[in-house]
C-alpha positions as a Markdown table, in Angstrom:
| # | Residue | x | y | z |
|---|---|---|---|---|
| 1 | Unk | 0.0 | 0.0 | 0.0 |
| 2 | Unk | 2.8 | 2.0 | 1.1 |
| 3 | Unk | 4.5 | 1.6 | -2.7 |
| 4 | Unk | 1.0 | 3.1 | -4.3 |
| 5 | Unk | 1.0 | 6.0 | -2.5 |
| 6 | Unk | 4.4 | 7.1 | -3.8 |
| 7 | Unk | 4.2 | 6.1 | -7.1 |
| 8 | Unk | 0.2 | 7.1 | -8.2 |
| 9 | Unk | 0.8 | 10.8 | -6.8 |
| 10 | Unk | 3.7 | 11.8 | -8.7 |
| 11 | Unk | 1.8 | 11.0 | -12.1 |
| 12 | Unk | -0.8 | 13.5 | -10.5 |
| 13 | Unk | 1.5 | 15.9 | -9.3 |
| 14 | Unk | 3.3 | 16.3 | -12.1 |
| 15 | Unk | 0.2 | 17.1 | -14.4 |
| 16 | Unk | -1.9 | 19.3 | -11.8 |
| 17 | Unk | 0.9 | 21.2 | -10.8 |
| 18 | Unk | 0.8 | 22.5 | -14.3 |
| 19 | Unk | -2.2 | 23.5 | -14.5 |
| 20 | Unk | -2.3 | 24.9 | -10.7 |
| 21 | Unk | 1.2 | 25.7 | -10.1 |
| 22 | Unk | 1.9 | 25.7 | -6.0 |
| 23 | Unk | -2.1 | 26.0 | -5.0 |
| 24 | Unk | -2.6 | 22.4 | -5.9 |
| 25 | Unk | -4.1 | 20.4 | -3.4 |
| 26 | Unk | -1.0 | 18.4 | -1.6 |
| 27 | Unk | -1.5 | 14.4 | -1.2 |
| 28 | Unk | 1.2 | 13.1 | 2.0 |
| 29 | Unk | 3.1 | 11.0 | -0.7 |
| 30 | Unk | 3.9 | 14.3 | -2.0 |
| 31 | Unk | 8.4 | 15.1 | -1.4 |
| 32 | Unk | 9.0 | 18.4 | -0.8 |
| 33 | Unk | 12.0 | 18.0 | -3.4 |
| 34 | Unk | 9.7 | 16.9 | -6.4 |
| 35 | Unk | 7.3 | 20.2 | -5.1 |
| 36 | Unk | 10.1 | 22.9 | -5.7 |
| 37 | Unk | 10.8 | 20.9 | -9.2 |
| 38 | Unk | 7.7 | 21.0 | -10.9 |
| 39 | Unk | 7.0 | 24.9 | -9.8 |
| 40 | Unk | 10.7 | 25.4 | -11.8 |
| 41 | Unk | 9.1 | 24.1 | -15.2 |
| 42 | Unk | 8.3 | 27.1 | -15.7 |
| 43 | Unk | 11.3 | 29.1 | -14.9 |
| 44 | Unk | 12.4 | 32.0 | -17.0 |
| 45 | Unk | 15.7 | 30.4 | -16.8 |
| 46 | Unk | 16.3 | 26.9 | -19.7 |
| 47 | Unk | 19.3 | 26.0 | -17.4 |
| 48 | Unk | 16.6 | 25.6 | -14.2 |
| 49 | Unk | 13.8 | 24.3 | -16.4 |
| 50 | Unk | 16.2 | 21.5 | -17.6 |
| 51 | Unk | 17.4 | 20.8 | -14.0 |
| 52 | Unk | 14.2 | 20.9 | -12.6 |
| 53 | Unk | 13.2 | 18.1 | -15.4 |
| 54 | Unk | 16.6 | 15.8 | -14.8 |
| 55 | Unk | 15.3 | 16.2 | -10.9 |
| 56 | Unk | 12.1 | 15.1 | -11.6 |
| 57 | Unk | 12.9 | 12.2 | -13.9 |
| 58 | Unk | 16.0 | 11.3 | -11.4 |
| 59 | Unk | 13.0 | 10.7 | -8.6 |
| 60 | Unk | 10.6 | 8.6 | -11.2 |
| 61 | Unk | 13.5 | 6.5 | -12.1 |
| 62 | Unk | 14.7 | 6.1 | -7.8 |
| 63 | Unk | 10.7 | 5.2 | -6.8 |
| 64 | Unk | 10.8 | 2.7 | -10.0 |
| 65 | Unk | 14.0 | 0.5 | -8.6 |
| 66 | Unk | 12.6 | 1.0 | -5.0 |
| 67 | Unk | 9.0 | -0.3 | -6.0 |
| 68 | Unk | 10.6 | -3.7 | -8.4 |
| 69 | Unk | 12.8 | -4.8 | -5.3 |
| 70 | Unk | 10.1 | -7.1 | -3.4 |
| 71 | Unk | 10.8 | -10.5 | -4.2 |
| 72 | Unk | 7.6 | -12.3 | -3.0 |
| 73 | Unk | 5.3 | -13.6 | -5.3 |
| 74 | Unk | 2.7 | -12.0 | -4.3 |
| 75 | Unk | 3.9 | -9.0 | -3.8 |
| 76 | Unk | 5.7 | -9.2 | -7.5 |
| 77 | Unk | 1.6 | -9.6 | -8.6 |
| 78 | Unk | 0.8 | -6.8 | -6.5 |
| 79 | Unk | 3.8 | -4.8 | -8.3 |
| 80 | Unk | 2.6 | -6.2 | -11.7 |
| 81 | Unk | -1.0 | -4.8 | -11.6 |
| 82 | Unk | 0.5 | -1.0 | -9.8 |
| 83 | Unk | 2.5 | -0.4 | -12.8 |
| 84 | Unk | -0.1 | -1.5 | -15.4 |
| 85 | Unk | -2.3 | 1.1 | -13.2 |
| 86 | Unk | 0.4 | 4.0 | -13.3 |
| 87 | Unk | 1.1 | 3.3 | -17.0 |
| 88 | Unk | -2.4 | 3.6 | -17.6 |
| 89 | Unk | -3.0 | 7.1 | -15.7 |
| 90 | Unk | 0.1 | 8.5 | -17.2 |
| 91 | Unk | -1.9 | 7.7 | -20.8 |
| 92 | Unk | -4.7 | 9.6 | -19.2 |
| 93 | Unk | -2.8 | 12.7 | -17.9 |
| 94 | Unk | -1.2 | 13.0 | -21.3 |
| 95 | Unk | -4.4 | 13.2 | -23.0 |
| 96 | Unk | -5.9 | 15.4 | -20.2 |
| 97 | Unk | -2.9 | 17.7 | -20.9 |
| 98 | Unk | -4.5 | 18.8 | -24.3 |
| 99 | Unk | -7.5 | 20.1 | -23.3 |
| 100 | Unk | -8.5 | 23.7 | -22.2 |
| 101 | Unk | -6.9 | 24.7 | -18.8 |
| 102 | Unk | -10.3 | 25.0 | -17.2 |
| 103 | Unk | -11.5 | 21.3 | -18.6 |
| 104 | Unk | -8.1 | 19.9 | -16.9 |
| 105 | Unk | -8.2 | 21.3 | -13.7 |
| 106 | Unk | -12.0 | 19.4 | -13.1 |
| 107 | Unk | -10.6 | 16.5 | -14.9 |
| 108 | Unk | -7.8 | 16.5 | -12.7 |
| 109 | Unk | -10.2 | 17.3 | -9.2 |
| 110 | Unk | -12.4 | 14.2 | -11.1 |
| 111 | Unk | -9.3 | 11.9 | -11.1 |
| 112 | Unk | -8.8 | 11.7 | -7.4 |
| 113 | Unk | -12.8 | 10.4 | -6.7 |
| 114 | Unk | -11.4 | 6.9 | -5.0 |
| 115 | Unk | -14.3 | 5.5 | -7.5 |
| 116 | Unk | -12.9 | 7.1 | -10.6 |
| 117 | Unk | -9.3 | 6.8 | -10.6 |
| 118 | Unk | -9.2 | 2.8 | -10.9 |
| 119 | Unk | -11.5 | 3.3 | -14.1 |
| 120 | Unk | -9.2 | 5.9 | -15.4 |
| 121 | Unk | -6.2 | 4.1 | -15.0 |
| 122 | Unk | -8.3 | 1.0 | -17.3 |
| 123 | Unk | -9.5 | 3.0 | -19.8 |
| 124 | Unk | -6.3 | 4.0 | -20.8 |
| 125 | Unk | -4.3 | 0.8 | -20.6 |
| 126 | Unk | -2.2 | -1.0 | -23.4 |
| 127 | Unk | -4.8 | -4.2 | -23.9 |
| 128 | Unk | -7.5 | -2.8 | -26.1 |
| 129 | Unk | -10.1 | -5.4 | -24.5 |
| 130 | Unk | -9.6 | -3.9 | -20.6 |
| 131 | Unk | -9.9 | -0.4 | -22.2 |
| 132 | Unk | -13.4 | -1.2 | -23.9 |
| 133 | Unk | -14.7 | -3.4 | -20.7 |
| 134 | Unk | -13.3 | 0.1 | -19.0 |
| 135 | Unk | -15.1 | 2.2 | -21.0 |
| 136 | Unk | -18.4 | 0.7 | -20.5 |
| 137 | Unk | -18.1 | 1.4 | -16.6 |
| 138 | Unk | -18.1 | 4.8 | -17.0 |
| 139 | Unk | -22.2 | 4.3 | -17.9 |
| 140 | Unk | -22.3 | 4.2 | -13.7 |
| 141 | Unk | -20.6 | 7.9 | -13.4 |
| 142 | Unk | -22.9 | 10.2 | -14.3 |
| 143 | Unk | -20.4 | 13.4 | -13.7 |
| 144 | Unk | -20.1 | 15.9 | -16.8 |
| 145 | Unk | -16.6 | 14.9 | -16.6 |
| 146 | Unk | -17.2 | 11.2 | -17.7 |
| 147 | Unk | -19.6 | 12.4 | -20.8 |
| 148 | Unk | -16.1 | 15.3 | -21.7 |
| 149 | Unk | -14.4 | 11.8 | -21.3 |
| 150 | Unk | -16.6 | 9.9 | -23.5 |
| 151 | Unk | -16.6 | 12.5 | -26.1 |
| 152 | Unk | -12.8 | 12.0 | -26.3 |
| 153 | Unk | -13.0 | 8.4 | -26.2 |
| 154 | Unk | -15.4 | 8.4 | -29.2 |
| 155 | Unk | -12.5 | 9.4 | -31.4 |
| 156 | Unk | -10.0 | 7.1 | -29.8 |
| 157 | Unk | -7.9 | 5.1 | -32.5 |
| 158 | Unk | -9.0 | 2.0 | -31.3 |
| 159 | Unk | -12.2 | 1.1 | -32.5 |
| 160 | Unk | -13.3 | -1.4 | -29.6 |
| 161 | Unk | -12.6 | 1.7 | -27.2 |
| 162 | Unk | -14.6 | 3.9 | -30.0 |
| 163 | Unk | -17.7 | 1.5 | -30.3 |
| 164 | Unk | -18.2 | 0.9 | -26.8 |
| 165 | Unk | -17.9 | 4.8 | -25.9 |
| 166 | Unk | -21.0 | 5.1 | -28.6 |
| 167 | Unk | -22.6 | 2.1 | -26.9 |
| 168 | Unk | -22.5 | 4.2 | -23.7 |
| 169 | Unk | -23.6 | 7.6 | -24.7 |
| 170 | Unk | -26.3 | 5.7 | -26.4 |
| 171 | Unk | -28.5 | 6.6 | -23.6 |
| 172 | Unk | -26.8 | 9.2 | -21.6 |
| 173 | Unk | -27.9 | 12.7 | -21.9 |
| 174 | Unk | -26.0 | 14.1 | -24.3 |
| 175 | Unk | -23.9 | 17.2 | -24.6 |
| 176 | Unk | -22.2 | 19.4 | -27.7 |
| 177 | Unk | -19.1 | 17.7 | -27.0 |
| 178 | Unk | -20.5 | 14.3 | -27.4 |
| 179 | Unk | -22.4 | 15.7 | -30.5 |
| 180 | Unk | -19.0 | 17.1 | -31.8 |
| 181 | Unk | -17.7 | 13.9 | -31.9 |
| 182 | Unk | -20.3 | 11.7 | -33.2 |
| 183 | Unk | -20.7 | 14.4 | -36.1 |
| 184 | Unk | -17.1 | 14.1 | -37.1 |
| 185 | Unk | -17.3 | 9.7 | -37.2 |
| 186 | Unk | -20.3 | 9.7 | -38.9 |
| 187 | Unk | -20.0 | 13.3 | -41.4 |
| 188 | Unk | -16.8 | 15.2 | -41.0 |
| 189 | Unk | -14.5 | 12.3 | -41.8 |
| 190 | Unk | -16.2 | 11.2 | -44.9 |
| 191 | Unk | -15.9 | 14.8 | -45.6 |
| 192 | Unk | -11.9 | 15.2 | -44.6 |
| 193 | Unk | -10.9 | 12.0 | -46.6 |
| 194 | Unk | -12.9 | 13.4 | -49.7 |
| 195 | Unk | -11.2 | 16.6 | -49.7 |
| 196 | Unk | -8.0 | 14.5 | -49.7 |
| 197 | Unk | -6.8 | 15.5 | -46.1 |
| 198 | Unk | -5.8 | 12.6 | -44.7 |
| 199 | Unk | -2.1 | 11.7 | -45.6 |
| 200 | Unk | -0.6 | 8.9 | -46.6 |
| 201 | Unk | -0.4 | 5.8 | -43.7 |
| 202 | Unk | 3.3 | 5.7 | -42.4 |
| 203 | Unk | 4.5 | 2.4 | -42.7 |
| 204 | Unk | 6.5 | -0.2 | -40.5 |
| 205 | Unk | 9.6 | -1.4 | -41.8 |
| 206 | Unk | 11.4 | -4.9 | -40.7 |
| 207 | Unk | 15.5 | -4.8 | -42.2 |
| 208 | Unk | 14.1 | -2.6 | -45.0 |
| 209 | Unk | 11.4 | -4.5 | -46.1 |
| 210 | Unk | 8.1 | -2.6 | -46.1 |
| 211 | Unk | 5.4 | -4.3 | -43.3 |
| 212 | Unk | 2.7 | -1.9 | -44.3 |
| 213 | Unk | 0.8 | 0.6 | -42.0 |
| 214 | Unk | 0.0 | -0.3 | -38.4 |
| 215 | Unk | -3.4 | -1.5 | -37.6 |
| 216 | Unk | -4.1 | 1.6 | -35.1 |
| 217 | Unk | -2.9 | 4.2 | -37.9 |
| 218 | Unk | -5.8 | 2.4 | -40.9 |
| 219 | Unk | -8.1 | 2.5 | -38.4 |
| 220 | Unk | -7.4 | 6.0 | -38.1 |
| 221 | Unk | -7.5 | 6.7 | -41.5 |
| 222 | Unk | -9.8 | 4.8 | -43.0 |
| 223 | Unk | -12.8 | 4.1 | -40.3 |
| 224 | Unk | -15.1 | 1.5 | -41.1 |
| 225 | Unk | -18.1 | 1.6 | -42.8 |
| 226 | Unk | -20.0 | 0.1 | -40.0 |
| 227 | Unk | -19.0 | 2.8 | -37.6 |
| 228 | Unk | -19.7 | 5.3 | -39.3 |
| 229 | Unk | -23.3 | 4.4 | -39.8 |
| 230 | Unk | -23.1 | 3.5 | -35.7 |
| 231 | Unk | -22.0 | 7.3 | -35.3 |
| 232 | Unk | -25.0 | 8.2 | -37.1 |
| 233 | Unk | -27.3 | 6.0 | -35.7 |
| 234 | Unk | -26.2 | 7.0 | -32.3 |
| 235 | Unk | -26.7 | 11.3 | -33.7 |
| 236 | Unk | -30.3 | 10.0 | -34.4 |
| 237 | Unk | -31.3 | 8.3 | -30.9 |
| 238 | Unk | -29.9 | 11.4 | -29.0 |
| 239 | Unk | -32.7 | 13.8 | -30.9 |
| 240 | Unk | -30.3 | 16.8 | -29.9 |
| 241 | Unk | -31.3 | 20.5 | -31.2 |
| 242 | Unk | -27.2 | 20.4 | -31.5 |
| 243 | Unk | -27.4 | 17.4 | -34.0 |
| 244 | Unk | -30.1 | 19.6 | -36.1 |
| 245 | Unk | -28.0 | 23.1 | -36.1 |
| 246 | Unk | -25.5 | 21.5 | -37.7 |
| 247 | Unk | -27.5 | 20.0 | -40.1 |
| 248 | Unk | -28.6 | 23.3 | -41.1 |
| 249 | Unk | -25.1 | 24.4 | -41.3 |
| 250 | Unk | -24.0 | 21.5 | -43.5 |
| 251 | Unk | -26.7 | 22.1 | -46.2 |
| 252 | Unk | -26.0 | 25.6 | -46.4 |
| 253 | Unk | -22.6 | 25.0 | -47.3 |
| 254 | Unk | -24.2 | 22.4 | -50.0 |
| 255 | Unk | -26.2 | 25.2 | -51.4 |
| 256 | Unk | -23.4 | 27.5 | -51.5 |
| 257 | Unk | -21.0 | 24.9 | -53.5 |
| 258 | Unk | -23.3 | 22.7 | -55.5 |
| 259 | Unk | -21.0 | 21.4 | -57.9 |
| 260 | Unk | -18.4 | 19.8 | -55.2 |
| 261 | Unk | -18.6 | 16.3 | -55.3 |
| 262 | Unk | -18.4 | 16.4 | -51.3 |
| 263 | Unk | -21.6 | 17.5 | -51.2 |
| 264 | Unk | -23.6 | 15.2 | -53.7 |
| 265 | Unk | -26.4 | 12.9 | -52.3 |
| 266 | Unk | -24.6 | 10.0 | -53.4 |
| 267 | Unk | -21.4 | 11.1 | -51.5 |
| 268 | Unk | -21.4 | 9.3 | -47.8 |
| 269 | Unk | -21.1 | 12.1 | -45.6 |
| 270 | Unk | -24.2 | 13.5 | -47.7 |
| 271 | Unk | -26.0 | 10.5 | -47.0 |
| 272 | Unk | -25.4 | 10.0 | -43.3 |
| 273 | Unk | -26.4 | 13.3 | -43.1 |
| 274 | Unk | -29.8 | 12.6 | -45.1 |
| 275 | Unk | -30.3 | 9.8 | -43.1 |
| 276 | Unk | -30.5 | 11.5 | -40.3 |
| 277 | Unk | -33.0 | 13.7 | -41.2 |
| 278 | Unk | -35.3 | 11.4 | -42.4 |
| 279 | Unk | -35.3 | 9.6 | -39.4 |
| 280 | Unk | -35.6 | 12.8 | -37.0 |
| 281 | Unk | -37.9 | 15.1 | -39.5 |
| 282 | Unk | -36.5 | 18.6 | -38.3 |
| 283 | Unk | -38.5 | 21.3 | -40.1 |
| 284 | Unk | -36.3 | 23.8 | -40.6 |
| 285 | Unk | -34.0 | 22.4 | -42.5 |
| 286 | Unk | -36.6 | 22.1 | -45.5 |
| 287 | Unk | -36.7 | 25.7 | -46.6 |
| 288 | Unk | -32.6 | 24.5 | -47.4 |
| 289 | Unk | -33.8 | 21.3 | -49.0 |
| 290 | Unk | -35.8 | 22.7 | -50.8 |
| 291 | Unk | -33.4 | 25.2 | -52.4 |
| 292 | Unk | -31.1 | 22.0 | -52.8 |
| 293 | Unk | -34.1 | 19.9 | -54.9 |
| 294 | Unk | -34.0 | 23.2 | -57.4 |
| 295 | Unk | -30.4 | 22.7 | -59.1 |
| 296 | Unk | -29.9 | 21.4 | -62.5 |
| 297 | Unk | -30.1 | 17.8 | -63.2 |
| 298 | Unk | -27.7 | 15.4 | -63.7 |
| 299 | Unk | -29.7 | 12.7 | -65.2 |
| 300 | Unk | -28.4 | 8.6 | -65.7 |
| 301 | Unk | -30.3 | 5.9 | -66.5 |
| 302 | Unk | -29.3 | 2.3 | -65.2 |
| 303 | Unk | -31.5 | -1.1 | -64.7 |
| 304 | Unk | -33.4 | -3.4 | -66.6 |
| 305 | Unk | -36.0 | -1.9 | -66.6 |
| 306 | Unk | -35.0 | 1.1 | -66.9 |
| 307 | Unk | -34.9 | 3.6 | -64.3 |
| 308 | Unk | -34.2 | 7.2 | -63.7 |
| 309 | Unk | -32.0 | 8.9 | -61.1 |
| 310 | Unk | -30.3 | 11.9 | -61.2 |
| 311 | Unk | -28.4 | 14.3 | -58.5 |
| 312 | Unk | -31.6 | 15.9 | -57.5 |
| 313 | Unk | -33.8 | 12.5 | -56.8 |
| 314 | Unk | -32.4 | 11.4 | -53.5 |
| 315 | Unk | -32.6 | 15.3 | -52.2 |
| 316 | Unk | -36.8 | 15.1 | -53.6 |
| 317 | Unk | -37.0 | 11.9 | -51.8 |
| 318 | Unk | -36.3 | 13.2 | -48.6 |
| 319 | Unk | -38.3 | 16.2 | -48.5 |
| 320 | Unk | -41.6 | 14.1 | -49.5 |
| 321 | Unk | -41.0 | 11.5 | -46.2 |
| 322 | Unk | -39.9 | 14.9 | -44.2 |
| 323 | Unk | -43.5 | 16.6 | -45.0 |
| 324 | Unk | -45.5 | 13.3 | -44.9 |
| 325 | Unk | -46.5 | 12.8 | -48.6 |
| 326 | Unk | -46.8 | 10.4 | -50.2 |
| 327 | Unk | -44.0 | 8.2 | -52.1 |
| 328 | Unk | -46.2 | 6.3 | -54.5 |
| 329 | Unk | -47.8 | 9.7 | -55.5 |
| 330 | Unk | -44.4 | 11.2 | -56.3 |
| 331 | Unk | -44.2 | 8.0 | -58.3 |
| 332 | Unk | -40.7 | 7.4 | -56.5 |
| 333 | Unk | -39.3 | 3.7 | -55.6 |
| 334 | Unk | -36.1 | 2.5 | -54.1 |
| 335 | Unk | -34.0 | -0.3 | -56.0 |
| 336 | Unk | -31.4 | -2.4 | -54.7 |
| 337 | Unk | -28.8 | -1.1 | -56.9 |
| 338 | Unk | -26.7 | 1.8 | -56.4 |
| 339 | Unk | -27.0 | 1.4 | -52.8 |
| 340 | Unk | -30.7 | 1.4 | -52.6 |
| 341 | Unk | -31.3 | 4.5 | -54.0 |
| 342 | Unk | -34.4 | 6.5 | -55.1 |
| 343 | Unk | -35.8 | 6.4 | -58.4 |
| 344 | Unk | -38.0 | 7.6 | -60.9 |
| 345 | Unk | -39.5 | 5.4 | -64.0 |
| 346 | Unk | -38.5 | 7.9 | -66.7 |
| 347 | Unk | -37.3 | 11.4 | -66.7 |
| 348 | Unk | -40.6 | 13.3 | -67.2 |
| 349 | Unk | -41.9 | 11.7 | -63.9 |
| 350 | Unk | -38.7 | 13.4 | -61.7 |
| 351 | Unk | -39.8 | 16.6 | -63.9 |
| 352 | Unk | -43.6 | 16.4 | -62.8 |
| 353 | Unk | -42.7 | 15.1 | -59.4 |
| 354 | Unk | -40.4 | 18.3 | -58.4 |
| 355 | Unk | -43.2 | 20.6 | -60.2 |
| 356 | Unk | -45.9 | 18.6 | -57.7 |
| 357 | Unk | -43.4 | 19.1 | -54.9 |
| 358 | Unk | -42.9 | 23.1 | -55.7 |
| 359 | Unk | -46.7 | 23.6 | -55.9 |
| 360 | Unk | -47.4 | 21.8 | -52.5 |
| 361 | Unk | -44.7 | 24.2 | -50.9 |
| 362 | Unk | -45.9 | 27.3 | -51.8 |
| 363 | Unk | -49.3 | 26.7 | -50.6 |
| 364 | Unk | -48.8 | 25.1 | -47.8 |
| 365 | Unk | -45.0 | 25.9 | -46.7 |
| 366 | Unk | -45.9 | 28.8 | -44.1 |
| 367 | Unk | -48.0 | 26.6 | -42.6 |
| 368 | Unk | -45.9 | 23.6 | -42.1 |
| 369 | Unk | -43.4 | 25.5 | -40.6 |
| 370 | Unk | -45.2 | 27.3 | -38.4 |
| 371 | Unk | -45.7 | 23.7 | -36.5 |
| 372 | Unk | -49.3 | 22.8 | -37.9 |
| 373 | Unk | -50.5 | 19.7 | -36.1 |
| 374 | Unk | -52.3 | 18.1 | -38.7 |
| 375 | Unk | -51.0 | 16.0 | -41.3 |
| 376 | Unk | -49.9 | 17.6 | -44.3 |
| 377 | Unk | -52.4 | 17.7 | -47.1 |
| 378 | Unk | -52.1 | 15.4 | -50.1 |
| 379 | Unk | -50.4 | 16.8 | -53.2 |
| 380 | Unk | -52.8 | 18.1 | -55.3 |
| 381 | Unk | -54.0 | 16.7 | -58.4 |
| 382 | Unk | -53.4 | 19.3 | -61.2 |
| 383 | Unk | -52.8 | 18.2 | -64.8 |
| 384 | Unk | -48.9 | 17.4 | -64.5 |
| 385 | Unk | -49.5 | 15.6 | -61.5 |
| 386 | Unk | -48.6 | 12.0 | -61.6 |
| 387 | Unk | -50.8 | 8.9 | -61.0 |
| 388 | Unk | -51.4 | 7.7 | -57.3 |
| 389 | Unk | -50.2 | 4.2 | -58.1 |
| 390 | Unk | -46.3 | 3.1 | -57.9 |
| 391 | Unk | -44.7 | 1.9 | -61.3 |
């Protein structure tokens, strides 16, 4: 017990003092020696910095040899599982370290709950299994501290720690750090990558001969298919006003830059993003869509039989499930090619569909966003409206 309390507090020290400086809260493990050090990091003088970092590292190195001396078994298992947990809190405060100073000085208070610190020390230990079974423990904390946490966590390179911090916050309350995150694995990434941001993968080398990237650097890089849509599934369970604001935000920049292939329905950030409004129907964003529907087509035919898609379909699509019409009306069918996209039989019936859509708008648009109850009216049946039967 002795040994825990002199290793454990000079990980803490170390890190708190640097955000407190000598008004950190003092733990009895704490040597008066390793005090006066730390306050130096900060010297004006390079010569006391670096002597106050040799000092420092001198004491790390003189509590490691004193802590492996014990030659009882048990004890060496004892030893075993104390370094694991020191290894895994000095993971933590170097990640803590990057945050804003006000965010580290309540992770920091956070760290020494006798509940938390144990959890900590697992979330961030080498075995990616303890850090996921870690992760999931946090669910039982509900301090603002573990959600800032989570939010981290969601972006962590592994992805059994990423998965199970979106398992957690599946049902937590959420915050805009949590949305942050979510948004950037489910649309931001798709949207990096496309833009060609991400460089190329360093590789590993064995006597010259090239191994190929490390595991944790592709998943990085190139994150799974499956977690992104988990990232957007997750964005549509937490029904946050945050999720919809940047929703908003992201079709504006569509309508702004129509031509970038970024922002094309068929792209996948695009259609994460138009999942997620069909599933959570925000009103707001259809004055956008709407806007959106209105650029020139694009037209291709594929199939047998012949079907009709172009740039515009999956954006009409989307507004017709958003406002409540009817699909069969609009004539519009999903196929299992091309990803199960929307279609249209020929061209003239995308042409008398948007002209149908355009008409129900602007007779009934004010109304629908002013929060009617009822369910929108039918489209009405003038002569270039289509037949109420699907192809």
């Amino acid at each position: 017990m002795n040994a825990r309390r002199v290793l454990v507090p000079i990980v803490l020290l170390v890190a708190a003092l640097s955000v407190r400086g000598a008004d950190a809260p003092k733990t009895p493990a704490e040597a008066p020696q390793v005090l006066a050090a730390v306050q130096l990091f900060s010297s004006e003088s390079f010569a006391e910095r670096q002597q106050a970092s040799t000092a420092v590292q001198q004491a790390l190195a003189a509590q490691m040899q004193a802590l492996l001396r014990v030659d009882d078994p048990e004890a060496k298992a004892r030893m075993d599982s104390l370094l694991e947990f020191n290894e895994g809190l000095a993971h933590w405060a170097r990640d803590t370290q990057a945050l804003p100073r006000d965010q580290q000085e309540a992770q920091w208070k956070w760290c020494l709950k006798p509940e938390v610190c144990p959890i900590l020390a697992r979330v961030y230990a080498r075995r990616h299994e303890i850090r996921a079974a870690a992760v999931r423990e946090l669910d039982k904390i509900p301090d603002p501290e573990a959600s800032l946490l989570l939010a981290r966590l969601i972006k962590d390179e592994s992805r059994a720690v990423s998965l199970a911090a979106m398992e957690v916050v599946w049902d937590r309350p959420t915050t805009p750090a949590i949305v942050e995150a979510l948004w950037d694995r489910a649309i931001e990434w798709n949207s990096a990558q496309l833009r060609g941001e991400w460089p190329g993968l360093p590789n590993v080398f064995f006597r010259g001969r090239n191994m190929g990237a490390d595991p944790a650097d592709r998943y990085r890089a190139e994150i799974p298919f499956q977690d992104r849509e988990i990232a957007t599934e997750v964005l549509i369970q937490l029904k946050s006003p945050e999720v919809t604001a940047k929703l908003a935000a992201l079709l504006d920049r569509m309508v702004k830059d129509p031509n970038n292939p970024i922002y094309q329905p068929a792209s996948p950030p695009i259609k994460n993003a138009y999942r997620i409004i069909a599933a959570t129907k925000p009103r707001t964003v259809v004055p956008t869509l709407m806007k959106l529907v209105a650029a020139k087509p694009v037209p291709s035919q594929f199939g047998n039989p012949r079907m009709f898609w172009t740039n515009r379909t999956e954006t009409l699509a989307l507004i017709v499930q958003v406002l409540g019409l009817d699909l069969s009306e609009y004539r519009l069918t999903k196929t299992v090619e091309m990803g199960g996209a929307w279609v249209f039989p020929t061209e003239q019936d995308e042409t008398t569909a948007l002209a149908t859509l355009q008409t129900w708008w602007k007779d009934h648009g004010d109304k629908y966003l002013a929060g009617a109850a009822e369910v929108p009216p039918s489209a009405s049946a003038p002569a270039t409206t289509p037949a109420k039967t699907a192809p």
